[in-house]
Backbone as a ProteinNet text record, in pm:
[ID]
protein_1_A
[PRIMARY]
XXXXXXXXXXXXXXXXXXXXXXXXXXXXXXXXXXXXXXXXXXXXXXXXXXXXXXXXXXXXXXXXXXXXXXXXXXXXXXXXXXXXXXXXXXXXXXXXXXXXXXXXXXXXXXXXXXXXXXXXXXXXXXXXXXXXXXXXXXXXXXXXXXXXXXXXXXXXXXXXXXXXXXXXXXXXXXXXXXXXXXXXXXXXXXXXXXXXXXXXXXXXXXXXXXXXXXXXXXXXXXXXXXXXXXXXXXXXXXXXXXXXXXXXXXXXXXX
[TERTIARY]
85	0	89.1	76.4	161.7	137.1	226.2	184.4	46.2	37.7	-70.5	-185.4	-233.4	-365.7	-333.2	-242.8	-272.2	-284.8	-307.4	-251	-442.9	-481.2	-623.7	-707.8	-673.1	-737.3	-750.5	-627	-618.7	-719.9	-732.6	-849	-951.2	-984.6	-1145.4	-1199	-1100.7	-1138.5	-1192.1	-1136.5	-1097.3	-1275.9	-1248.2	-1389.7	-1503.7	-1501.4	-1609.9	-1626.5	-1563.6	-1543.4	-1631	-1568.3	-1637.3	-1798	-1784.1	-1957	-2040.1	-1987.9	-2046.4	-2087.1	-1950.1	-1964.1	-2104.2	-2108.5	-2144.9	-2327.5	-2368.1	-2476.4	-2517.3	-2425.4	-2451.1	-2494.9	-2423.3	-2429.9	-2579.5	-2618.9	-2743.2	-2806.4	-2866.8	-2979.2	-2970.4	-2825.5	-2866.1	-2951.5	-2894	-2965.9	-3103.2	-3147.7	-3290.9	-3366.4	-3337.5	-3399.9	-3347.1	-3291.3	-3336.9	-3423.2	-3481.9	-3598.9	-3707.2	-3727.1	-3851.8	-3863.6	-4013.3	-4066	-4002.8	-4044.1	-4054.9	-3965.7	-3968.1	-3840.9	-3821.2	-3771.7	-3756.5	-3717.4	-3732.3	-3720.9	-3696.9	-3737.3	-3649.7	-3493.9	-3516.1	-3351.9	-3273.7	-3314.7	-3226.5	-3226.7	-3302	-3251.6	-3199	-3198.6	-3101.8	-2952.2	-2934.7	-2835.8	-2728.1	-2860.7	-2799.7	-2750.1	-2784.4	-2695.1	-2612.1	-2604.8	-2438.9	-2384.2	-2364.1	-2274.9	-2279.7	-2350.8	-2327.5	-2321.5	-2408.3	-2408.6	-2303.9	-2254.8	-2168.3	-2023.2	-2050.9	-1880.2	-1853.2	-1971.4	-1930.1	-1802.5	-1786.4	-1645.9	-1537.5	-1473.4	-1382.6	-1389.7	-1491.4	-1466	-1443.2	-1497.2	-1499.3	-1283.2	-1277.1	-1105.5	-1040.3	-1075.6	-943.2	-988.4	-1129.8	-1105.6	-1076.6	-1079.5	-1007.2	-845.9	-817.8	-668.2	-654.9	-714.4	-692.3	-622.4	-744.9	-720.1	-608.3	-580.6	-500.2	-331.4	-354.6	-223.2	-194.5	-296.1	-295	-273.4	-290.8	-264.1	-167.1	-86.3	40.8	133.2	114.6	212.3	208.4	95.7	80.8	153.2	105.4	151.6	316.2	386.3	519.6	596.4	499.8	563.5	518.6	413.7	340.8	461.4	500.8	523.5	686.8	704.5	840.7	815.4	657.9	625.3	577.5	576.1	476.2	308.4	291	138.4	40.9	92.3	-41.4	-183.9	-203	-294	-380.1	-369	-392.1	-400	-371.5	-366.4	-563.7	-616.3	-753.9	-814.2	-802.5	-814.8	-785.6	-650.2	-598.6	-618.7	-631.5	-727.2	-891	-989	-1079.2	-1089.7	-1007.6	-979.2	-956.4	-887.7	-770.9	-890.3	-978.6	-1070.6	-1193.9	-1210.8	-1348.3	-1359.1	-1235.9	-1218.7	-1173.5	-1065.7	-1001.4	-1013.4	-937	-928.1	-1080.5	-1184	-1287.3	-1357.4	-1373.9	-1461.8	-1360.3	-1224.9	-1144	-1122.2	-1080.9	-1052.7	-1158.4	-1283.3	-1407.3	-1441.9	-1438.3	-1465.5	-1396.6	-1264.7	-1143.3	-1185.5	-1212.5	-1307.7	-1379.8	-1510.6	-1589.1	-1599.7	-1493.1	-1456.1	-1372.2	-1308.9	-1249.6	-1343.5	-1432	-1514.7	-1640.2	-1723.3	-1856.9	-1863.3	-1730.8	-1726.3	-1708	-1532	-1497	-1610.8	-1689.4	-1840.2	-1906.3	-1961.3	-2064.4	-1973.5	-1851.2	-1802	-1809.6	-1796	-1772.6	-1929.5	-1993.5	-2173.9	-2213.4	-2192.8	-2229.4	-2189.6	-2028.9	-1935	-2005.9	-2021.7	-2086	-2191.5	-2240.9	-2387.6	-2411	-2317.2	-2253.1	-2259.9	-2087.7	-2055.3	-2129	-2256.9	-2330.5	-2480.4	-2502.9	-2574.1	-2727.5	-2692.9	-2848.7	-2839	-2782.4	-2827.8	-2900.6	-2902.2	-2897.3	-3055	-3093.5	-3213.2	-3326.7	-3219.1	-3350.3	-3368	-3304	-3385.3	-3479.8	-3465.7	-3546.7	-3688.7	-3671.8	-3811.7	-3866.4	-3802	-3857.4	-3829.9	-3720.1	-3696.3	-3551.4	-3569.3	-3429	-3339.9	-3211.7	-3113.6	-3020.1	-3030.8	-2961.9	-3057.3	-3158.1	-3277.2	-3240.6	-3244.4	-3263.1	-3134.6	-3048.2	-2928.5	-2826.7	-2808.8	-2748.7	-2783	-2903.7	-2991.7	-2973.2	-3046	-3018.4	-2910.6	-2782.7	-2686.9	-2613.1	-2629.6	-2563.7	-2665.1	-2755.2	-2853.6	-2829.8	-2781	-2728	-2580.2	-2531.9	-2382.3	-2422.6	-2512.8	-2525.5	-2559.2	-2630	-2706.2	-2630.4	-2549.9	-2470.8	-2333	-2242.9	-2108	-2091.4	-2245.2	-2185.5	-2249.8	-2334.4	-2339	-2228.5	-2145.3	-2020.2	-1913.3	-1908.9	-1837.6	-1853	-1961.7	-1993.5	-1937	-1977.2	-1922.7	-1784.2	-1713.7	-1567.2	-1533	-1581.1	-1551	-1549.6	-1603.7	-1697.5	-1569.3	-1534.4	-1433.5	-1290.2	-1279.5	-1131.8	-1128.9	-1204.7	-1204.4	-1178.8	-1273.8	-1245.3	-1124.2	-1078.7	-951.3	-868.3	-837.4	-735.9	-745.2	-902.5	-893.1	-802.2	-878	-796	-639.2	-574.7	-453.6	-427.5	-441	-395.1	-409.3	-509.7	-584.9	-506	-527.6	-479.3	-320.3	-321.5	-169.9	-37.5	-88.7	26.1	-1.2	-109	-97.1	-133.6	-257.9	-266.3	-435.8	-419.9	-518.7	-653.8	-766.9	-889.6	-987.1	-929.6	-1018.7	-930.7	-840.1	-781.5	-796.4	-793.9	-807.4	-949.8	-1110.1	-1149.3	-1202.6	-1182	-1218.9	-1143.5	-1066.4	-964.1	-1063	-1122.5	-1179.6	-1304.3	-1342.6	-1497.2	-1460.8	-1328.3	-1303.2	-1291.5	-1188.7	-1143.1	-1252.7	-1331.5	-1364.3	-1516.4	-1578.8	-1711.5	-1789.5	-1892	-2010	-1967.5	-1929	-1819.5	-1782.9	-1673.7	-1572.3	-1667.7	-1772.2	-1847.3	-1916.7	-1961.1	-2078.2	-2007.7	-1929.5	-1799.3	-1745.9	-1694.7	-1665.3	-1788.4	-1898.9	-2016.8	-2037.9	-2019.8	-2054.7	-1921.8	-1837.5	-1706.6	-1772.3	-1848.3	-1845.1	-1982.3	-2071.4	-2142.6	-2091.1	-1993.2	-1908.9	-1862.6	-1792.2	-1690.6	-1812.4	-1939.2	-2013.5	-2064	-2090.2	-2125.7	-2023.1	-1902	-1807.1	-1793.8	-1758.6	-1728.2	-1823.6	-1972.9	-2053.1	-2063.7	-2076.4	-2066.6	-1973	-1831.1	-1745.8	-1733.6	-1790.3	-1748.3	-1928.9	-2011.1	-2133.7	-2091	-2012.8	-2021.3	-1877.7	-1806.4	-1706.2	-1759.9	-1876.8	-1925.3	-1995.7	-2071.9	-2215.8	-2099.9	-2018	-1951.1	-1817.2	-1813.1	-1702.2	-1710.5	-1595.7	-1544	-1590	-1577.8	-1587.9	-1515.4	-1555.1	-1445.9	-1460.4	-1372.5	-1319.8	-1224	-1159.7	-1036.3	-1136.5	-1217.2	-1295.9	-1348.7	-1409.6	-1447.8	-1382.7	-1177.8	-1112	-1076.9	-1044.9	-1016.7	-1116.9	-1236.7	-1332.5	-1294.1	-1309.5	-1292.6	-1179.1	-1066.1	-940.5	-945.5	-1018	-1010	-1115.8	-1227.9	-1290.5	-1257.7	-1155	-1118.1	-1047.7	-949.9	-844.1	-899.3	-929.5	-1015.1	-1108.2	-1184.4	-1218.1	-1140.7	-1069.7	-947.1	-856.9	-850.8	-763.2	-860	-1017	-1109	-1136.8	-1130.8	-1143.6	-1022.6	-897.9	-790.2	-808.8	-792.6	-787.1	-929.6	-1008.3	-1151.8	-1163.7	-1064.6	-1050.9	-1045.2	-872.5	-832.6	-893.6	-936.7	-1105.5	-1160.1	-1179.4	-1345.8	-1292.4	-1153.4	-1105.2	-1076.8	-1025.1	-1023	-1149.6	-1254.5	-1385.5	-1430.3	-1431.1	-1514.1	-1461.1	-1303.9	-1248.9	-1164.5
-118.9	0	124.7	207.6	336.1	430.3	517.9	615.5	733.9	717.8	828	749.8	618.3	560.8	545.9	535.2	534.1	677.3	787.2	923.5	936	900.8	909.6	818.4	727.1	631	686.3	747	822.9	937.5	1025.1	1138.9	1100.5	1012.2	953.1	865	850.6	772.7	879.6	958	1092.7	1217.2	1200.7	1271.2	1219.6	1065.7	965.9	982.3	982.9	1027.6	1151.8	1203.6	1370.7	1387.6	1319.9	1300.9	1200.1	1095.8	1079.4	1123.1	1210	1305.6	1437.9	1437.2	1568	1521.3	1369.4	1360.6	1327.7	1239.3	1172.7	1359.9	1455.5	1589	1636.8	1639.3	1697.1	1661.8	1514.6	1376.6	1437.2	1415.2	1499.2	1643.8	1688.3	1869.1	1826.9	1767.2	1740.2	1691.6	1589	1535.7	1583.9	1727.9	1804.3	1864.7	1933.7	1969.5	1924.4	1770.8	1706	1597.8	1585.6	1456.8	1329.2	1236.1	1185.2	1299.4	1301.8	1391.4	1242.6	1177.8	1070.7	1098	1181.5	1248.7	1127.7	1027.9	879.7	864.5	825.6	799.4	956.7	1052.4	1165.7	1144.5	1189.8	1177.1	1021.5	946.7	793.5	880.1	925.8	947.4	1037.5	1160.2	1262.6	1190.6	1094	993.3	934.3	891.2	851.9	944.7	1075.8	1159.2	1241.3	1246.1	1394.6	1302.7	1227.8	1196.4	1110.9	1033.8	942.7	984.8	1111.8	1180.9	1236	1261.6	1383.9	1263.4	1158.9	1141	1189.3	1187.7	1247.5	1354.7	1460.9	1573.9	1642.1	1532.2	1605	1574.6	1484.1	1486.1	1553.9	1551.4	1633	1758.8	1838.6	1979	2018.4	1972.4	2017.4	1998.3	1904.4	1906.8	2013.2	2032.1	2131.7	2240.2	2314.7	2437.3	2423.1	2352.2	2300.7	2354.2	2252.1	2272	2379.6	2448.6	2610.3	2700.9	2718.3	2776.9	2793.3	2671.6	2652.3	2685.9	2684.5	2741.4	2893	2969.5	3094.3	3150.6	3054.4	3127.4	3152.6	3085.2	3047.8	3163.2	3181.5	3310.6	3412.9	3456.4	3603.6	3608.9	3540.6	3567.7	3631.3	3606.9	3699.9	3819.4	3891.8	4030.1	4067.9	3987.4	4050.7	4078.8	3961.2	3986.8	3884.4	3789.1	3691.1	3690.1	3817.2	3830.2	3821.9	3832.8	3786.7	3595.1	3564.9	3405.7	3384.3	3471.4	3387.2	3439.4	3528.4	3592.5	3468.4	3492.4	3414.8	3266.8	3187.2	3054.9	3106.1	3183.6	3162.5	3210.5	3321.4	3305.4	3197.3	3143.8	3035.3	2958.3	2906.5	2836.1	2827.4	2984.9	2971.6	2987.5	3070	3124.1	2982.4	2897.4	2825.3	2647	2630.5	2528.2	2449.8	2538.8	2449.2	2324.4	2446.4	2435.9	2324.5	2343.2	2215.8	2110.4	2117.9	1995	1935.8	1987.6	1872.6	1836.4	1887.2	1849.6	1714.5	1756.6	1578.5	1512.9	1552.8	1419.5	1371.5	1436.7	1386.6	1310.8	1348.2	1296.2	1160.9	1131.6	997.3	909	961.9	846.5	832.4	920.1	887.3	908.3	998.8	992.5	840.5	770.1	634	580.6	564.1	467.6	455.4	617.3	670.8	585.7	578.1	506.6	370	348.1	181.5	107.6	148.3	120.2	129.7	224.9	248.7	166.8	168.2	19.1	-127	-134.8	-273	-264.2	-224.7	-202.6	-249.1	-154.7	-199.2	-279.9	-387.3	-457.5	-608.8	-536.9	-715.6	-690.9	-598	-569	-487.8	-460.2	-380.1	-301.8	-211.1	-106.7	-93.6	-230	-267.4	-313.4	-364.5	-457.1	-262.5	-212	-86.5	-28.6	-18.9	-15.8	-90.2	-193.9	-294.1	-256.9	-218.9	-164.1	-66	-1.9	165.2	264.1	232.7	331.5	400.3	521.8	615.4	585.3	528.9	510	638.9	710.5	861.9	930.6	903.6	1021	927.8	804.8	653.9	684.7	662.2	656.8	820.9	863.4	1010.7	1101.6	1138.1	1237.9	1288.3	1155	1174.8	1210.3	1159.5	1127.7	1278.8	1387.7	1460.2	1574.7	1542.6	1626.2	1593.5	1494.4	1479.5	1563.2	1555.4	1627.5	1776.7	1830.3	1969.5	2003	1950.8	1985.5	1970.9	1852.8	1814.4	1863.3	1906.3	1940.7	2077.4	2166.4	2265.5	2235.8	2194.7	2156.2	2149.8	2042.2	1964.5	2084.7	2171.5	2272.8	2410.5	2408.7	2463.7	2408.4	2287	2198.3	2235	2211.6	2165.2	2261.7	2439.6	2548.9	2591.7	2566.8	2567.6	2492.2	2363.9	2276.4	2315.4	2361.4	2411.4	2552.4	2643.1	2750.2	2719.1	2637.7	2613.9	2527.6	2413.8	2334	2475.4	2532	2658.4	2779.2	2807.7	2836.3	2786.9	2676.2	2550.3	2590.1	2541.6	2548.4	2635.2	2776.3	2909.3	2989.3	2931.9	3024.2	2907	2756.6	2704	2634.5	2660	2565.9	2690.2	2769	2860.5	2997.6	2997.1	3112	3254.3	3247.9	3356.7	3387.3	3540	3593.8	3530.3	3500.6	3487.1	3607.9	3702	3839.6	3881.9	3937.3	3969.2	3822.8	3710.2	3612.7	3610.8	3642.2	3629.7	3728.7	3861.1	4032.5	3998.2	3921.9	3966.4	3872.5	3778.2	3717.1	3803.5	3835.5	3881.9	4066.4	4126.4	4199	4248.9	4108.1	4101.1	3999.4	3912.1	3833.4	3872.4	3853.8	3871	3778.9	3844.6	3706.9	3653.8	3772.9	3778.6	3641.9	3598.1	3515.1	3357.9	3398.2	3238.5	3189.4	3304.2	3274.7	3253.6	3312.6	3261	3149.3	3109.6	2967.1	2850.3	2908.2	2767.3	2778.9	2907.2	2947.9	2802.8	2785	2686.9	2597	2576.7	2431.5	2340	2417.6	2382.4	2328.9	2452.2	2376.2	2251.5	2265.3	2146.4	2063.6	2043.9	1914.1	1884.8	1944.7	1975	1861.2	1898.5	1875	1681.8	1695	1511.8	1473.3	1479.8	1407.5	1340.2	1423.7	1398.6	1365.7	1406	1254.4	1163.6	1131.8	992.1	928.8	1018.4	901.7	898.1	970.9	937.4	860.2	856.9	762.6	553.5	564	461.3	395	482.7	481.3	430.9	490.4	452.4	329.8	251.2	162.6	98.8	9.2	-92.9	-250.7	-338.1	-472.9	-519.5	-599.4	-665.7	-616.7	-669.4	-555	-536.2	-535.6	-451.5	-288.8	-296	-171.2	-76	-190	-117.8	-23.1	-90.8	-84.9	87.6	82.1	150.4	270.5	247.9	407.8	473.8	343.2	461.1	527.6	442.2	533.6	715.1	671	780.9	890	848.8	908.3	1008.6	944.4	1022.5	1111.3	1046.3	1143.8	1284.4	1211.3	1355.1	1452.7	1420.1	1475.6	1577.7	1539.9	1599.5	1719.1	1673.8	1766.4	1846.2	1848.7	1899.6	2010	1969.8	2079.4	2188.8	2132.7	2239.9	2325.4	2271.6	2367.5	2462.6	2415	2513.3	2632.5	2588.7	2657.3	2769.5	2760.4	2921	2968.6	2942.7	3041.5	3062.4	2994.9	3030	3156.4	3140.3	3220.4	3352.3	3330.8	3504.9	3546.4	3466.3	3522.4	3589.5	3568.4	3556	3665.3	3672.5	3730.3	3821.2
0	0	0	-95.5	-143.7	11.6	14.5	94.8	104.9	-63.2	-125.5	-76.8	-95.5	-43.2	146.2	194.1	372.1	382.8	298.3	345.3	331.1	215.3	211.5	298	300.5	426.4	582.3	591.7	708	718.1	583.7	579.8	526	516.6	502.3	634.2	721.3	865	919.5	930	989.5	1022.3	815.9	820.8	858.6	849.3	882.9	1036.3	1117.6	1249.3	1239.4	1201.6	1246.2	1192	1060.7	1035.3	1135.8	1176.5	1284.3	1425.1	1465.1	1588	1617.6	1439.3	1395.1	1438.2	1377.2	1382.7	1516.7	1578.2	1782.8	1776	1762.7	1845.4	1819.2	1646.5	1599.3	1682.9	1690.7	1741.6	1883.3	1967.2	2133.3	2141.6	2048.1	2055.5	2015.7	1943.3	1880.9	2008	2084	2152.8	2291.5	2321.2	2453	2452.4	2331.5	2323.6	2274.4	2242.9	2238.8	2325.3	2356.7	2438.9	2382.7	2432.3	2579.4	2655	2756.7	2874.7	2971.5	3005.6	3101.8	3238	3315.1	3450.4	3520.6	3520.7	3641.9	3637.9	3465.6	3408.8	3489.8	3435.9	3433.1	3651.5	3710.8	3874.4	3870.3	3829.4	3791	3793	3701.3	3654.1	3705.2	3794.8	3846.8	4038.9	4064.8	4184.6	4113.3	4010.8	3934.3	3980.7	3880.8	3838.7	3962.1	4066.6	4113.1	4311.7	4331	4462.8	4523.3	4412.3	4436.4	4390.7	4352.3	4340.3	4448.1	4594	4666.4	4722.7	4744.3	4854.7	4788.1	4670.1	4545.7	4583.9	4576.4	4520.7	4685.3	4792.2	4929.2	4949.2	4923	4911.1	4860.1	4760.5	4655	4682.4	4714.8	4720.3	4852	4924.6	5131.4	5093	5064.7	5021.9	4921.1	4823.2	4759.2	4795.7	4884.1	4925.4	5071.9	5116	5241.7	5197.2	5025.3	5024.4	4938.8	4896.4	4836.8	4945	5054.5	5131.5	5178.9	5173.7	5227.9	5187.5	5029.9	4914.7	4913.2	4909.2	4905.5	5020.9	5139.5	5279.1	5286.4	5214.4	5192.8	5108.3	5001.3	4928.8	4970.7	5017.7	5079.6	5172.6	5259.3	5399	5403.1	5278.4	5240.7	5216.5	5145.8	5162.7	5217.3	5322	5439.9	5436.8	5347.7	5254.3	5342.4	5446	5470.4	5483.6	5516.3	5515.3	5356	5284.9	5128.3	5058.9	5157.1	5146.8	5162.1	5193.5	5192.7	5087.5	5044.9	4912.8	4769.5	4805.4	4672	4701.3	4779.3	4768.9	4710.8	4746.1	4760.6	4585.4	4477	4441.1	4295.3	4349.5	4266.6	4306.3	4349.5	4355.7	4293.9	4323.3	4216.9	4145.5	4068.1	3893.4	3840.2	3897.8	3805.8	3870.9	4008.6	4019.3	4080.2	4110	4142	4015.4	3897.2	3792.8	3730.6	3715	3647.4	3672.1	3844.9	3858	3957.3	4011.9	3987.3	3843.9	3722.6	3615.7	3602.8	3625	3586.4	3693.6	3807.5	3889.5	3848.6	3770.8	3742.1	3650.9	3572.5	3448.2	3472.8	3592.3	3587.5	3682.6	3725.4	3812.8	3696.1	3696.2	3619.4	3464.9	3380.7	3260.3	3196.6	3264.2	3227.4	3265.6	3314.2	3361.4	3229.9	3244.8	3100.9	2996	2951.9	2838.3	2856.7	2947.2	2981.6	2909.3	3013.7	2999.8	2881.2	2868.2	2642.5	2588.9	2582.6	2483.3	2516.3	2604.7	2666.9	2619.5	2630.7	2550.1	2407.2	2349	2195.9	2154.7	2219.8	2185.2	2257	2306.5	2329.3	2280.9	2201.4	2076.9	2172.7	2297.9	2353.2	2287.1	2239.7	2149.5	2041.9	1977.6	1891.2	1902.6	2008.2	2039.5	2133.7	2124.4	2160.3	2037.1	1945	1826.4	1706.2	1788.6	1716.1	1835.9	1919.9	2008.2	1968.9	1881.3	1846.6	1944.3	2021.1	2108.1	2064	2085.2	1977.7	2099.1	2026.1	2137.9	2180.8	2093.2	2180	2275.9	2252.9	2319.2	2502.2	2496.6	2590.6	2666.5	2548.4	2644.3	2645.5	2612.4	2584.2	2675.2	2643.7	2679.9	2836.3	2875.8	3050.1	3116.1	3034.9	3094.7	3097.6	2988.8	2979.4	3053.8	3048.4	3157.8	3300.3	3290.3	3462.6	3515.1	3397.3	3416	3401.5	3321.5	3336.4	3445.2	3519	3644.8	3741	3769.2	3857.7	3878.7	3805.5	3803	3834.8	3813	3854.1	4038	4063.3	4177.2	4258.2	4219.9	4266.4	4259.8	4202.2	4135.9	4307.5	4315.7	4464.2	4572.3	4579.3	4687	4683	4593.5	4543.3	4643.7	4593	4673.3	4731	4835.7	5006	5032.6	5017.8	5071.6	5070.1	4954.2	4938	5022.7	5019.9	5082.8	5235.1	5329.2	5448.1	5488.4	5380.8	5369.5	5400.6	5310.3	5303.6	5430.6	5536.4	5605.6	5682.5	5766.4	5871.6	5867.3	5749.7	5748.9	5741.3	5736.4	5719.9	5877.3	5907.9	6077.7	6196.2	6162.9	6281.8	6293.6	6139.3	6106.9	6093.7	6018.8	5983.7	6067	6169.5	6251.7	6178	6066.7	6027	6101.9	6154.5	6230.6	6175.1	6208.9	6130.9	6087.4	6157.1	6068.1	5937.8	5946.3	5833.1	5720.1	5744.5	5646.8	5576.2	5677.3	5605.8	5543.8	5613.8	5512.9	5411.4	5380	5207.4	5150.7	5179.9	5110.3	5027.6	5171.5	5149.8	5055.5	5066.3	5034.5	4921.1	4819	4735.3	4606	4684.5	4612	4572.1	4468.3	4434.8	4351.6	4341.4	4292.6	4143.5	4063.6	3936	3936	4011.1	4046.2	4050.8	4123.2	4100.4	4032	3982.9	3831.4	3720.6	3687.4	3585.9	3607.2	3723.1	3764.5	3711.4	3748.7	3709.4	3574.3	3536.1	3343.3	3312.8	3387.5	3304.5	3370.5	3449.6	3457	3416	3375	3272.5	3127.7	3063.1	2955.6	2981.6	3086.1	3128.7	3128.1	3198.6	3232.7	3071.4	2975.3	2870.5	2782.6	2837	2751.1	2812.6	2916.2	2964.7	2941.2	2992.3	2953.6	2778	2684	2546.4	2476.7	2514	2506	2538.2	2671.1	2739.4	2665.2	2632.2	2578.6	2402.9	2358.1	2230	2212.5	2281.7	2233	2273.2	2394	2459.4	2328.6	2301.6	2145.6	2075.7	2008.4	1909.5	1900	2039	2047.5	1944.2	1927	1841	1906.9	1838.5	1869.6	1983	2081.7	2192.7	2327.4	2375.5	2494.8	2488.9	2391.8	2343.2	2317.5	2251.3	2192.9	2309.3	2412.5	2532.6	2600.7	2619.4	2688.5	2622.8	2459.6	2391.4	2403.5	2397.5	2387.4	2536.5	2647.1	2787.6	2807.9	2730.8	2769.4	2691.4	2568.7	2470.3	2505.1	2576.3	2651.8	2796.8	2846.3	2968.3	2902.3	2828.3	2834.1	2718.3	2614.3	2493.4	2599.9	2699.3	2830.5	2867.6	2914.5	2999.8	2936.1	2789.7	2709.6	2665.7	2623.8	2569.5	2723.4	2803.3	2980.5	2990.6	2979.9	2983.8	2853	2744.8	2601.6	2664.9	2721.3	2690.5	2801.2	2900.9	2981.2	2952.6	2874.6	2844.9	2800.8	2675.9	2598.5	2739.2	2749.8	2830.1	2944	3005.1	3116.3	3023.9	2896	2848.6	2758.9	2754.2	2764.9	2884.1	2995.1	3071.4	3210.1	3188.3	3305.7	3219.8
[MASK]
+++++++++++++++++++++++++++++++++++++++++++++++++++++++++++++++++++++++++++++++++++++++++++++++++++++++++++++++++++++++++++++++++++++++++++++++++++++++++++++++++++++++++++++++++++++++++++++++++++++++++++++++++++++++++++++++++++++++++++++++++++++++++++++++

């Protein structure tokens, strides 16, 4: 096989991909705004994605801000700035690290799921047998799922910030000896509603964004469980890289 035919093989996989991406995307948009609405599936879905992440997201965001504090407290304290450490956690929390990295939480506990469940699905032909029912398998399986992540992540996205904020208190007021008034007037000083509504404006994208990769790479696996294995990996991670790249847009939109 010449180079000239793998060079076209390669851009006809390619576009075939994307015409498929293109239609999973149409079919979801079509069927958020028409009936059936399945309100069981979707609160189904929204204890997947959102109730059963709080132990994750209750970890990683207290540590979060714990060890944001610690770092800040470390360089302020050479300008004589500590008092600014509750600021710049609360901050660094709600503009950037709440909305991202509950997103990659969410994205490695209930996205790899959402892919897993789909591929399996696939590759042992239910998908296959809900359309032989007359039931649209994006509206069935899609739908809910990414309606659970819209709803839920920015949820989790709150939580995340409440946690990291008081994580970063604790260690700032009882660990590193910084006063508790001056810690939390900079907060309340410096920080505004700006700062959190912009934060959930990203994490809607972000839930926007994992949810519909991790269900369209699931929808679309390959044969096996090689295929299975293959969509969830490509799922997290296209996730993950699709959250940081969108970030920056979204942070010099928005701020």
């Amino acid at each position: 096989m010449g180079p000239v035919t793998r060079f076209g093989r390669w851009i006809f996989m390619h576009v075939e991909s994307l015409g498929r991406l293109l239609m999973v995307l149409l079919a979801t948009s079509y069927w958020f705004v028409r009936p059936p609405y399945r309100i069981r599936e979707i609160f189904r879905q929204m204890e997947f994605v959102g109730v059963r992440s709080f132990f994750i997201i209750s970890l990683t965001g207290t540590f979060t801000g714990m060890v944001l504090a610690l770092q800040t407290f470390y360089a302020f304290v050479t300008f004589n700035a500590e008092s600014l450490v509750g600021a710049t956690v609360a901050l660094s929390m709600t503009r950037e690290l709440g909305p991202v990295l509950s997103a990659l939480m969410v994205t490695a506990r209930a996205g790899s799921a959402m892919a897993a469940q789909l591929g399996t699905m696939r590759v042992t032909e239910q998908i296959d047998a809900l359309q032989t029912m007359a039931v649209d398998r994006i509206e069935y399986l899609c739908v809910p799922r990414i309606t659970a992540a819209l709803i839920m992540v920015p949820v989790l996205t709150v939580y995340y910030n409440f946690l990291g904020i008081l994580g970063g208190y604790f260690v700032g007021v009882n660990y590193l000896g910084i006063p508790p008034g001056p810690f939390v007037s900079s907060i309340v000083n410096i920080t505004d509603y700006d700062d959190l509504t912009n934060g959930l404006i990203k994490s809607i994208f972000f839930g926007l964004i994992l949810s519909f990769i991790s269900c369209y790479k699931g929808y679309t696996a390959g044969e096996g469980a090689e295929g299975v294995g293959q969509a969830t990996t490509q799922a997290v991670v296209l996730s993950a890289v699709l959250i940081l790249v969108s970030d920056y847009f979204l942070t010099d939109w928005l701020f």
